[in-house]
VODRENKOL-789128 format. One record per residue (C-alpha): residue in three letters; z, x, y. Coordinates in steps of 0.05 Angstrom, whole numbers, plus 32768, in hexadecimal, padded with zeros to 4 digits. Example, Ala and Ser with C-alpha at 12.3 -4.5 7.8 and 13.67 -1.06 7.14 Angstrom:
% VODRENKOL-789128
(site "ALA",(809C,80F6,7FA6))
(site "SER",(808F,8111,7FEB))
***
This chain:
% VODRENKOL-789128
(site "UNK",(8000,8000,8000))
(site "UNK",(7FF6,801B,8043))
(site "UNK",(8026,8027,8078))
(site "UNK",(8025,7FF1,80B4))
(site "UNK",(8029,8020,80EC))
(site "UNK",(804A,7FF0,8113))
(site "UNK",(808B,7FEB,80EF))
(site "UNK",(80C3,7FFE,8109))
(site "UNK",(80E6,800C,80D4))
(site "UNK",(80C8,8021,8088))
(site "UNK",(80DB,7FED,8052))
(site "UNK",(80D4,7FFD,8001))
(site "UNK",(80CF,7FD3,7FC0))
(site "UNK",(80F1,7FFD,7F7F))
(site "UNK",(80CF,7FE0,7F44))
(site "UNK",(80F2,800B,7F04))
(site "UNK",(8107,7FE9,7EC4))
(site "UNK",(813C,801E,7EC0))
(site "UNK",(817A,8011,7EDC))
(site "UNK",(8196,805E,7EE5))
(site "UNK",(815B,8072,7EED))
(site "UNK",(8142,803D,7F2E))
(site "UNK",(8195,8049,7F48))
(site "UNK",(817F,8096,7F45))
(site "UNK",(8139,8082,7F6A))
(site "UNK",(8155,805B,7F9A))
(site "UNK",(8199,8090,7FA8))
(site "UNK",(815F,80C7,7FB5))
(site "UNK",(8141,809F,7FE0))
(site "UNK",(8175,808F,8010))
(site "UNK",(8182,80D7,8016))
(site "UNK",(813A,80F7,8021))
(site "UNK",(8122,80B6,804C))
(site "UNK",(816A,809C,806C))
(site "UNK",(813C,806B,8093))
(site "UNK",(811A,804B,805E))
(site "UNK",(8136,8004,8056))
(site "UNK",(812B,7FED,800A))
(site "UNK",(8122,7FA6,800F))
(site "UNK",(811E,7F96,7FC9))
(site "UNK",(812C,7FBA,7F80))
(site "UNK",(811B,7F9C,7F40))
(site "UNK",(8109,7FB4,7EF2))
(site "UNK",(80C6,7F82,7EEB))
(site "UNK",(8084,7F88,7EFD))
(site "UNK",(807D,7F3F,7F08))
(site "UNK",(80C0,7F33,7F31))
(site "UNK",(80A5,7F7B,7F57))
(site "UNK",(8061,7F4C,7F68))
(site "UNK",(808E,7F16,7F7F))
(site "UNK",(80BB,7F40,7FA4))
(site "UNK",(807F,7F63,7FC9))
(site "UNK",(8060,7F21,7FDC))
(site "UNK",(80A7,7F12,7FFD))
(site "UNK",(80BF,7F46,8019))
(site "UNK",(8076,7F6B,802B))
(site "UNK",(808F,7FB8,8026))
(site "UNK",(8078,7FEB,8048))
(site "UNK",(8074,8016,8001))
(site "UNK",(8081,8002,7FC3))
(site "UNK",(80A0,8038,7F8E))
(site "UNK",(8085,801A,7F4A))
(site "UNK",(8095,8026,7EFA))
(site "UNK",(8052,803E,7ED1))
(site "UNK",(806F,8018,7EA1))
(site "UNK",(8092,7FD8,7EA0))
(site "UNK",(80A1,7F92,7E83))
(site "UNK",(8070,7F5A,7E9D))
(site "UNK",(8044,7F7F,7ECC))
(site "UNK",(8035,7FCC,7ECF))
(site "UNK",(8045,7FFA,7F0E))
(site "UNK",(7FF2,8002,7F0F))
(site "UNK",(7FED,7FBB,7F07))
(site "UNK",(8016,7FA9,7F43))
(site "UNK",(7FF6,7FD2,7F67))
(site "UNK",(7FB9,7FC3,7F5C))
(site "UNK",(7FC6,7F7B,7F72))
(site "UNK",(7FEA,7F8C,7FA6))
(site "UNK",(7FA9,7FB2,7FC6))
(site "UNK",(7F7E,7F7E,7FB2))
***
């Protein structure tokens, strides 16, 4: 997805189906991007669709692989 140059501030989905692993994701990203707001986190392709139409993120951090709908797969509806 590509950045909206006029926001303010930078907003993020976390799509991971593993929990330590998208707490460790999301703990990394507070500290290298303190200004990144992470609007939404979830462990499903298709709640990460729903959650994107929602919330409309300025990036989207997405699984390769997970239940319902892949990271690529998501993606790629998200650009289309």
């Amino acid at each position: 997805m590509i950045a909206r140059a006029f926001d303010a501030v930078p907003t993020a989905l976390v799509a991971e189906d593993e929990p330590l692993l998208r707490e460790e994701i999301v703990e990394l990203l507070r500290k290298l991007w303190p200004e990144l707001d992470i609007v939404a986190q979830t462990d499903d392709g298709v709640d990460a669709l729903r959650l994107l139409t929602i919330h409309r993120p300025t990036v989207m951090f997405l699984d390769i692989q997970m239940p319902g709908l892949s990271g690529l797969e998501v993606a790629k509806q998200a650009a289309g």
